[in-house]
N, C-alpha and C positions, 0 to 999 in steps of 0.2 A: 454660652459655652455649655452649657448642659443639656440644650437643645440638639448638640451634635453628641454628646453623650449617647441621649437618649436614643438617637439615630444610629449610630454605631450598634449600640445593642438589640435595636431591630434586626441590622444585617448581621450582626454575628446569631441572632435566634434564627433567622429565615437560613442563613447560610449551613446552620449544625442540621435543620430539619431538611433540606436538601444533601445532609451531606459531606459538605465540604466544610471539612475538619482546619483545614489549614486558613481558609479566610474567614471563620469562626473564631478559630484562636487568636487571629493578628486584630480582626472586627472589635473583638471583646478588649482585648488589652488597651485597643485605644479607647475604648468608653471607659475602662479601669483608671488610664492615664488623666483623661478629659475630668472626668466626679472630682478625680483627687486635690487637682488643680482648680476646681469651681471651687469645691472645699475652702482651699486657701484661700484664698481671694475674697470667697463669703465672710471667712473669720473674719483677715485683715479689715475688713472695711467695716466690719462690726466692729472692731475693738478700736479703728481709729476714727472712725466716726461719732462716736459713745466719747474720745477723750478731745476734740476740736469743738464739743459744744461747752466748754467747762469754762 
């Protein structure tokens, strides 16, 4: 999943240095969206991984 983050925020940099403002702004918001949700996910499995070895 942050894979496609990362990827996103390529095409939203290539897409603002071309230009195009609008598939920059929607580019970006899904790599915003995509972090946010790695994010969770990375906690989650930290904090319930940490309490299944107990």
């Amino acid at each position: 999943m942050l894979h496609y983050a990362v990827v996103f925020f390529v095409i939203a940099l290539i897409a603002a240095l071309f230009g195009f403002t609008g598939i920059a702004a929607g580019a970006a918001g899904i790599a915003k969206i995509l972090f946010v949700v790695f994010l969770i996910f990375a906690v989650a499995t930290f904090i319930f991984g940490r309490t299944r070895k107990g």
